[in-house]
C-alpha positions in Angstrom: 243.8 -54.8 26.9 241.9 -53.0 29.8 238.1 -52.5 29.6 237.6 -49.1 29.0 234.9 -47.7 31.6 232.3 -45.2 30.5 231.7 -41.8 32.5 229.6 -42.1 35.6 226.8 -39.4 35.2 225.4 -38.4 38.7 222.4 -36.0 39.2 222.5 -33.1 42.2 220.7 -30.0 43.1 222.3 -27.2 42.3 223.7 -25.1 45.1 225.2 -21.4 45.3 227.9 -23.2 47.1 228.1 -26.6 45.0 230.2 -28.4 42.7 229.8 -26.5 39.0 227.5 -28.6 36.7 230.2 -30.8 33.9 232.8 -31.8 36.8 234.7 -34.4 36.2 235.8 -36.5 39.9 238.9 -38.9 39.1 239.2 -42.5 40.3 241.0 -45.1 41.0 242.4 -46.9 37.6 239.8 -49.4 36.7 236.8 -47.6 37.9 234.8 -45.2 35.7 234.8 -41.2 36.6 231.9 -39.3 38.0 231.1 -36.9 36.3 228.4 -33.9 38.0 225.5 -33.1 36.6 222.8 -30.3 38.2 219.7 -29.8 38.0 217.6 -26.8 40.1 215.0 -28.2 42.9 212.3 -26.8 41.1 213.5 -29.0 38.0 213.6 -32.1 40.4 210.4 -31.2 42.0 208.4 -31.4 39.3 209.7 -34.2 37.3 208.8 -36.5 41.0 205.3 -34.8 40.7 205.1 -36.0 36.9 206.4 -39.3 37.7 203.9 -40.0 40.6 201.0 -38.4 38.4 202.0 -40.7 35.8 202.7 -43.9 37.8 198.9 -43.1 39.4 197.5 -42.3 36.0 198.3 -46.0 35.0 197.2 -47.5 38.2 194.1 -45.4 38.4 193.0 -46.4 34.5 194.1 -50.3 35.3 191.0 -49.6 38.6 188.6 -48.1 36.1 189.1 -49.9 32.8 189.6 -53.1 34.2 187.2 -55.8 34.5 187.6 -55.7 38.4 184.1 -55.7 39.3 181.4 -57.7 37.3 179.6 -56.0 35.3 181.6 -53.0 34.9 183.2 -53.8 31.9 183.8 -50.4 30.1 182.8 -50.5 26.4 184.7 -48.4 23.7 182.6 -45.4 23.9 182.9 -44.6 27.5 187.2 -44.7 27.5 187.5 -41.1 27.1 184.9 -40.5 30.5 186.8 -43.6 32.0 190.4 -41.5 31.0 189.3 -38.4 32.9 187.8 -40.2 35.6 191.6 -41.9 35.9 193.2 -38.3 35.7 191.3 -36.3 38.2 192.0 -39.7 40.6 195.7 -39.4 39.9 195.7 -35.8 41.2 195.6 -36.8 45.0 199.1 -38.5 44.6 200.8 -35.8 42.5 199.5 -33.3 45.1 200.8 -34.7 47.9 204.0 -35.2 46.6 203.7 -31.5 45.8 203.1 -30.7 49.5 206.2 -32.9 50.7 208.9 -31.5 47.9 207.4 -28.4 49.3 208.3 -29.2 52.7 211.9 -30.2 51.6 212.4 -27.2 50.3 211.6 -25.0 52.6 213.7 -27.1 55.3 216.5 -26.8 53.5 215.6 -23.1 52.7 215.2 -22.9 56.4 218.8 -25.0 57.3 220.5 -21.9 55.1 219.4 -19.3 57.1 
């Protein structure tokens, strides 16, 4: 009996000139079918920014909550401080990822023209 291969879901920008969101791309017998899926830059853009805020977010509260430097162990009481202190340091990342989906954009914005 042959293996029955699931769908192949594959993410792309959408595009006034691109493949419609739900196509289906046929292979060769054995091999699973692609199957298009869009999303708008804007959509992609900020989920990266979200993703690097959060991937910072953790590394910035594993810097200030950790006992890397004696005697700056952080009691209960001061997490919340410690939190914030975490979040305003995981801006810079999530900024300048801002800046350089920015730039993509507007390259391919200006490649249109």
């Amino acid at each position: 009996m042959a293996d029955e291969s699931p769908d192949v879901k594959t993410v792309t920008l959408s595009t006034h000139a691109g493949i419609p969101a739900g196509t289906m791309l046929s292979t060769p017998e054995g091999m699973p079918n692609i199957v298009i899926k869009t999303k708008s830059p804007l959509v992609r853009m900020l989920t990266r920014i979200a993703r690097v805020y959060v991937n910072a977010l953790v590394g910035m509260l594993s810097v200030v909550l950790g006992n890397l430097a004696p005697g700056y162990l952080t009691p209960p009481d001061e997490f919340g401080q410690k939190f914030l202190l975490a979040a305003g340091l995981a801006l810079a990342p999530a900024a300048i990822t801002l800046l350089t989906n920015a730039a993509e954009v507007l390259a391919k914005l200006d490649n249109q023209a």
